[in-house]
C-alpha positions in Angstrom: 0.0 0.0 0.0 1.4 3.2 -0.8 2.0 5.7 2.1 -0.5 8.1 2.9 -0.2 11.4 1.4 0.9 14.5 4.4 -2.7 15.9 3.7 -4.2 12.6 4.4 -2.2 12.2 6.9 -2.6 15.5 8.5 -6.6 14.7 8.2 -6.3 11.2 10.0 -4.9 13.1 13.5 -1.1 13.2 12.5 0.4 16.0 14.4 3.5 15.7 13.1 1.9 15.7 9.9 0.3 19.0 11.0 3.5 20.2 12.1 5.4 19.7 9.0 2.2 21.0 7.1 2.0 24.7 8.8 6.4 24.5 8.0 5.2 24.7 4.6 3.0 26.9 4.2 5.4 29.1 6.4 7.8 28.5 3.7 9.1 31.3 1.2 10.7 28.7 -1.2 9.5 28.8 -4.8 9.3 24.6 -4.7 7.9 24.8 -1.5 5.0 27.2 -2.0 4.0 25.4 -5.1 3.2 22.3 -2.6 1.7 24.1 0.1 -1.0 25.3 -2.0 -1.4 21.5 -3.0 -1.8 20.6 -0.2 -4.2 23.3 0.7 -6.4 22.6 -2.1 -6.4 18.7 -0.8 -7.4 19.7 2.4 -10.0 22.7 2.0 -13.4 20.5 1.7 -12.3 19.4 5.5 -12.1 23.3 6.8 -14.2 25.9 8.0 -15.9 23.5 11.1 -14.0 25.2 13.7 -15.2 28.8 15.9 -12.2 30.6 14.8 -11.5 33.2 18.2 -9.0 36.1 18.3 -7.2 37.3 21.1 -5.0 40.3 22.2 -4.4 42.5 24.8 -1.4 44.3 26.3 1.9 42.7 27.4 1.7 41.7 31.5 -2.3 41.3 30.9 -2.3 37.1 31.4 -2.8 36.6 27.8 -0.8 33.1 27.8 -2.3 32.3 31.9 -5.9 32.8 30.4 -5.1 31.0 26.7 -4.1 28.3 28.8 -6.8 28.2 31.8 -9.6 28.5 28.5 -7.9 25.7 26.7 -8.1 23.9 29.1 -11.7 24.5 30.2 -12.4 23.5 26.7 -10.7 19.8 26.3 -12.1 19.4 29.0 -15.4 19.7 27.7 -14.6 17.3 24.8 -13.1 20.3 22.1 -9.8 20.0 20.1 -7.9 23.5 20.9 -5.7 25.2 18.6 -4.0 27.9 19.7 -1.7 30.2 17.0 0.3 32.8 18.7 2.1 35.4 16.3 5.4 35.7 17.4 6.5 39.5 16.7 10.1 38.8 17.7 10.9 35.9 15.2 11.7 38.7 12.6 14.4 40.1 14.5 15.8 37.0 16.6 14.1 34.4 14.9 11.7 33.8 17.4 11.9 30.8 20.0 9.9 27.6 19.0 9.6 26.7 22.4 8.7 30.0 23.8 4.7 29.8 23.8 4.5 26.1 24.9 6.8 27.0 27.6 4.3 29.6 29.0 1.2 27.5 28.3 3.0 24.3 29.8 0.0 22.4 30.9 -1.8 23.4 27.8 0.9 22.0 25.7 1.1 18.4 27.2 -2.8 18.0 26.8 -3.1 15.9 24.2 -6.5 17.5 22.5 -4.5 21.2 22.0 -1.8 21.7 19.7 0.2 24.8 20.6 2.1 26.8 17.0 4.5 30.1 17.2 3.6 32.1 13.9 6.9 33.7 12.6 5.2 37.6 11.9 7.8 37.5 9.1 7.7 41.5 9.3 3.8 41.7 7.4 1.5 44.7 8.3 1.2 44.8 12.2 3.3 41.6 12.9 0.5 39.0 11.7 1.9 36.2 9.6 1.0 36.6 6.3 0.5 32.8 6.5 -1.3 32.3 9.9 -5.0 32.2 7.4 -3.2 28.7 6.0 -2.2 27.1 9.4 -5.7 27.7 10.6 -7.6 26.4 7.6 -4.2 23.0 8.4 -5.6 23.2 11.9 -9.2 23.1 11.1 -8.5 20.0 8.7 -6.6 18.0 11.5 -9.4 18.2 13.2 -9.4 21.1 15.9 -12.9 22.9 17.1 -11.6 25.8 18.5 -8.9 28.0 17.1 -7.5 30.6 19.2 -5.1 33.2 17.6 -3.2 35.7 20.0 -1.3 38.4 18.7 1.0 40.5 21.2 0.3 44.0 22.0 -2.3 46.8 20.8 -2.0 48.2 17.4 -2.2 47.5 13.8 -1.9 43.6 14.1 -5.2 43.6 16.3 -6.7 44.9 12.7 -5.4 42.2 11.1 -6.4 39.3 13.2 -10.0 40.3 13.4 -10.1 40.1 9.5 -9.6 36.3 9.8 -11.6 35.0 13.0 -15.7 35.4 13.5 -15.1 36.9 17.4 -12.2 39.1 18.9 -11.9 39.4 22.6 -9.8 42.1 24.2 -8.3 41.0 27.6 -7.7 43.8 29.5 -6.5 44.6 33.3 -8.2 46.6 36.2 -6.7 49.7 35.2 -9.7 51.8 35.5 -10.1 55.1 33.6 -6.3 55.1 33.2 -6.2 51.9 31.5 -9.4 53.4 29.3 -7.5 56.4 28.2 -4.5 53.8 26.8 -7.2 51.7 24.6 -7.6 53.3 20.8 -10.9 53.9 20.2 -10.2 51.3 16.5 -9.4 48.9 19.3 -12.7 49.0 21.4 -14.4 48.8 18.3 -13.7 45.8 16.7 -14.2 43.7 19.7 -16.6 41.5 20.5 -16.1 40.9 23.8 -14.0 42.8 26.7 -12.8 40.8 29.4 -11.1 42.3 32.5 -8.7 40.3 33.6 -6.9 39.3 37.5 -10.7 40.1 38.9 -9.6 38.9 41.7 -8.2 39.4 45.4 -7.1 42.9 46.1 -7.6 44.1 42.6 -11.7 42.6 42.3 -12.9 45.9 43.1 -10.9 48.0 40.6 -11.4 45.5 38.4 -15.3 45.9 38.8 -14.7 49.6 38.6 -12.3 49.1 35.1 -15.7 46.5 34.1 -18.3 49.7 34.5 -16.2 52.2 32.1 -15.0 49.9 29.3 -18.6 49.1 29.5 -20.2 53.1 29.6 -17.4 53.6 26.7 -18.9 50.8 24.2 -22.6 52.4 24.9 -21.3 55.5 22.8 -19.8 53.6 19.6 -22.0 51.8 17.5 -21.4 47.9 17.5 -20.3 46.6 14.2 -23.2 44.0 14.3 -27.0 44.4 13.8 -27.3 40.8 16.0 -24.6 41.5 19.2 -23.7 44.3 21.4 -20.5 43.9 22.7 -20.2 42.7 26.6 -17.5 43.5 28.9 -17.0 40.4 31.7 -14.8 39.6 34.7 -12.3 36.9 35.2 -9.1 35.6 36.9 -7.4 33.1 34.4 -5.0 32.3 37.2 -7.9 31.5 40.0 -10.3 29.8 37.1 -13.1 32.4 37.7 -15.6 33.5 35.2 -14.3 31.1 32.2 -17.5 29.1 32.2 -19.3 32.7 31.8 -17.1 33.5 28.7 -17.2 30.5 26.9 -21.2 30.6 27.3 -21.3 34.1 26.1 -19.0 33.1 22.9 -21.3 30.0 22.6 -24.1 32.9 22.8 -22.2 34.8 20.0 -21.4 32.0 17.3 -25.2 30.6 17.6 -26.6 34.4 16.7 -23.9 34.7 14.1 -24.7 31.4 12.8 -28.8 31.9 12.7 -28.6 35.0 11.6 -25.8 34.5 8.2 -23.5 37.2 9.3 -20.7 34.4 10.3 -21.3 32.8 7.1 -21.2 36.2 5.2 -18.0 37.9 7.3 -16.3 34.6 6.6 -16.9 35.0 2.2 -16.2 38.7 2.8 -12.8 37.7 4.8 -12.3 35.0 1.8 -12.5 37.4 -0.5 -10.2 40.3 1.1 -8.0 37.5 1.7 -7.1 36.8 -2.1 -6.8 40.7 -2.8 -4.4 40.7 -0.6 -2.4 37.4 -1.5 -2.6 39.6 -5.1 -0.9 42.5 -3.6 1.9 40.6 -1.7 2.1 38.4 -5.5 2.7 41.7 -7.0 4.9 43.4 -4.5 6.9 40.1 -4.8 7.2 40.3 -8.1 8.0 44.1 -8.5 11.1 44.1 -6.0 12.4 40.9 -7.9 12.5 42.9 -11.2 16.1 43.6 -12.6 15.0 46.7 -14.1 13.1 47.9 -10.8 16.1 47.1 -8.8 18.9 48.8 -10.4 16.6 51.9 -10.5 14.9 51.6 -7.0 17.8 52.8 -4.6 18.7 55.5 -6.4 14.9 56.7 -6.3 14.8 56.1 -2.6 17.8 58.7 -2.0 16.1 61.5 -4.7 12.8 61.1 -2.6 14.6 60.9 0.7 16.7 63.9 -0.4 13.3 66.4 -1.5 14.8 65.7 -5.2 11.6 63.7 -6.4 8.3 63.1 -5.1 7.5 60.0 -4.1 4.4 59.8 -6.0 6.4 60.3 -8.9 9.6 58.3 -8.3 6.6 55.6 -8.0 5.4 56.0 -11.5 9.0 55.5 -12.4 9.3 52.3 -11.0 5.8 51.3 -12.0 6.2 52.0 -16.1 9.7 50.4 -15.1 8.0 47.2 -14.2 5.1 47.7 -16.7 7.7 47.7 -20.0 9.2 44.6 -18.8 
């Protein structure tokens, strides 16, 4: 019998096969993306089953303590968890593979999660350009729940919203000074609010941080006829109020569901998606152009020097590219 092929393998359970799946897509070799998007095309009729959830909050909020204490909530209720943390650094340092399942060390030995560092390969607010691929690789191997966490608050908060059907901001019990730090794009593209470390001496500021996040979201307009945004209380490290947000996202997939928004925001991300595949294809190709690349540094010193505008050194290199 001839051996199974890595997407069939990847489809029966393998997680090594899933591993070595996600290295490919991840992959910038010519050879290599050709059979990544084989292998993507084997395994798309087994994707799209899974409640895709994003996550992000500032650094020292308990993003990793409360991934964890929710993953595990969740195998424990009989879900696979995958959980695909973009890893800002790997640009620079090249990231540390064992970094995330070293701070999610239970969650990383249970053997329904599956715990992946995303290198942010220096794309548009530090999301992989190729974390859409390992989800739809996670979704086929078989996992309910994927979780994506991005690091910090900024541009790549944008980004990971564009790809899952609910983002959750954790936050801490800040109060109104945490309030004035949160951009006002931030607090309106989630779906949920949770105020983390609700517990002990910081319960009550945490209640108080719990009534302003909530009297801010009363004066923006949710971006969904069928849910207003909540704002809820936990302590990831004492394993209070996880059973409350994991009904309330239950709450939130079965509107989205009856109503066709999750069905429609998922074709509209599907379709965004492949613009902007187009316009990383292109970009691609227009720095790899001979022509474009004897004339681009010396374009980038006019502009920089006030000796060219930009808009027209771009033409330049755009009929540049466009005669070849």
């Amino acid at each position: 019998m001839a051996e199974e092929s890595l997407a069939q393998q990847l489809i029966d359970g393998n997680r090594r096969a899933l591993a070595r799946g996600i290295t490919l897509v991840e992959s910038s070799r010519a050879d290599h993306k050709q059979d990544a998007q084989a292998l993507l095309a084997e395994i798309m009729p087994k994707t799209g089953g899974a409640m895709r959830l994003g996550l992000s909050g500032a650094p020292g909020v308990g993003k990793s303590t409360f991934i964890e204490t929710m993953g595990l909530h969740l195998t424990g209720l009989g879900h696979k968890v995958a959980v695909l943390a973009v890893d800002p650094s790997s640009a620079r340092t090249g990231g540390s593979i064992l970094g995330d399942k070293t701070r999610m060390e239970l969650l990383s030995r249970d053997p329904n999660a599956f715990i992946r560092p995303t290198p942010a390969s220096g794309t548009l607010g530090g999301v992989a350009r190729r974390t859409r691929e390992a989800m739809l690789l996670v979704e086929a191997a078989g996992y309910d729940i994927v979780i994506i966490e991005t690091v910090g608050v900024g541009q790549s908060e944008t980004a990971v919203a564009d790809m899952v059907d609910m983002f959750l901001l954790l936050q801490s019990p800040g109060g109104g000074d945490e309030l004035q730090g949160i951009k006002r794009g931030i607090m309106e593209i989630a779906d949920l609010i949770v105020v983390n470390k609700a517990d002990g001496v910081l319960e009550k500021p945490a209640k108080i941080a719990q009534a302003e996040f909530a009297g801010a979201l009363t004066l923006m307009r949710p971006k969904s006829p069928n849910w207003t945004p909540e704002v809820l209380l936990a302590s990831a490290l004492k394993n209070i109020g996880i059973t409350e947000i994991w009904d309330t996202v239950c709450t939130f997939e079965e509107r989205m569901v009856e109503s066709g928004e999750l069905q429609a925001n998922r074709a509209r991300q599907a379709t965004a998606w492949m613009w902007t595949e187009i316009g990383a294809g292109l970009m691609d190709r227009f720095k790899d152009d001979v022509a474009v690349s004897a004339r681009m540094s010396v374009l980038e010193d006019d502009v920089a020097k006030g000796e060219i505008t930009p808009s027209a050194a771009a033409s330049e290199l755009l009929g540049i590219f466009k005669s070849n």
